[in-house]
One Martini backbone bead per residue (centre of mass of N, CA, C, O) as a GRO file, in nm:
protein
   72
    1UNK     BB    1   0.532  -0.714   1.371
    2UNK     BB    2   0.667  -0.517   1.136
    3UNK     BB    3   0.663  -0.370   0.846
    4UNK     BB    4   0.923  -0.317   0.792
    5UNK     BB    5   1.056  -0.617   0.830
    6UNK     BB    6   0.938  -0.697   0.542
    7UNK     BB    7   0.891  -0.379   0.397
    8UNK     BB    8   0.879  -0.171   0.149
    9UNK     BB    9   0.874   0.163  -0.007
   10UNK     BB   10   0.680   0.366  -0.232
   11UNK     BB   11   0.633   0.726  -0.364
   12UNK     BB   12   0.395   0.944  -0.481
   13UNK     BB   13   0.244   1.256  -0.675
   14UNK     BB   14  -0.016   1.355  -0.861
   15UNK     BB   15  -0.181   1.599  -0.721
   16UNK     BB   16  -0.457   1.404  -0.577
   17UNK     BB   17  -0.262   1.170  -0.628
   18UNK     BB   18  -0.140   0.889  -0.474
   19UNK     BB   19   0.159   0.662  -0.450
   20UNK     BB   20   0.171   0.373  -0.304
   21UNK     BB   21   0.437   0.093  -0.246
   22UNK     BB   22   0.484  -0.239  -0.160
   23UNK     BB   23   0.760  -0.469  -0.064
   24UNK     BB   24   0.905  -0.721  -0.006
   25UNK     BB   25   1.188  -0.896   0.064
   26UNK     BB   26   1.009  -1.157   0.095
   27UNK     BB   27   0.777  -1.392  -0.091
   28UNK     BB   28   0.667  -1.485   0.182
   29UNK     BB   29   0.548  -1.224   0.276
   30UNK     BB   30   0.304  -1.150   0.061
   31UNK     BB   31   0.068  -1.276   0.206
   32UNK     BB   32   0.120  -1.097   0.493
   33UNK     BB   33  -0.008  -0.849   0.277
   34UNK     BB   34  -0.262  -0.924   0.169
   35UNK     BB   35  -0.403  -0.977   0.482
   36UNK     BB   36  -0.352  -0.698   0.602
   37UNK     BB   37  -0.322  -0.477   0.349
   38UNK     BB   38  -0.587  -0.262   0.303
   39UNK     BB   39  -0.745  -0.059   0.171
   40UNK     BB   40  -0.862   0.056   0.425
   41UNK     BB   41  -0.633   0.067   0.617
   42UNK     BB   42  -0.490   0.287   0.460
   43UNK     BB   43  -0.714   0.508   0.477
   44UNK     BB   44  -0.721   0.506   0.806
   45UNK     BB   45  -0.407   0.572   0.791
   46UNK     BB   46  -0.534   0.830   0.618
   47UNK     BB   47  -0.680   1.001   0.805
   48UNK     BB   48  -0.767   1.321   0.662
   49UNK     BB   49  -0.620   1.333   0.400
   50UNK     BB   50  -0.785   1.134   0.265
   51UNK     BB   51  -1.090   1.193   0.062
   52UNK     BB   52  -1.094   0.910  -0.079
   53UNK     BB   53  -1.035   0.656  -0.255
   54UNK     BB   54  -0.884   0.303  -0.263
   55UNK     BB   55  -0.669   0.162  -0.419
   56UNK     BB   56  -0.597  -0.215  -0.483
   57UNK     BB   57  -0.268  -0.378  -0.634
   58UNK     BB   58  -0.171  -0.623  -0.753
   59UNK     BB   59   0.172  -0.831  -0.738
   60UNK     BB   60   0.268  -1.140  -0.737
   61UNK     BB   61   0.545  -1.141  -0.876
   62UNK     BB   62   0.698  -0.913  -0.742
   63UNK     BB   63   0.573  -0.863  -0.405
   64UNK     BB   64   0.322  -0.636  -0.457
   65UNK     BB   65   0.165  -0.333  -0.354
   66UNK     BB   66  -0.068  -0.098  -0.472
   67UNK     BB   67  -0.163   0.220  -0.418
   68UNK     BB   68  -0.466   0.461  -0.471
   69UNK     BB   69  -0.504   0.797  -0.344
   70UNK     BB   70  -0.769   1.001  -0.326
   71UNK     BB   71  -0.780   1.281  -0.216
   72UNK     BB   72  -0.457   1.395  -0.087
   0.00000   0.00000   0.00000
């Protein structure tokens, strides 16, 4: 399974802090969203870029996960 194919995401940036949110498309994804999508993982896929810690903020009532990547 792709993550595109379960969820959407939004990102922006002001000066060195990052921020991706990730969105189920539908709430029964959010499970396999927060089961798979860890902070580790994220900073892993943004390595080079991210030289700071990732923070990772759940919201299971709308089934999404914001990260916070500090020096990107």
């Amino acid at each position: 399974m792709m993550l595109r194919d379960i969820a959407h995401s939004r990102a922006g940036d002001k000066g060195d802090i990052s921020n991706i949110s990730l969105i189920a498309y539908d709430e029964a994804h959010y499970p396999l969203l927060g089961q798979h999508v860890t902070a580790e993982m994220v900073r892993w896929h943004f390595a080079g870029i991210v030289r700071g810690p990732v923070q990772r903020y759940e919201m299971p009532t709308i089934g999404a996960l914001n990260f916070v990547l500090h020096g990107a």
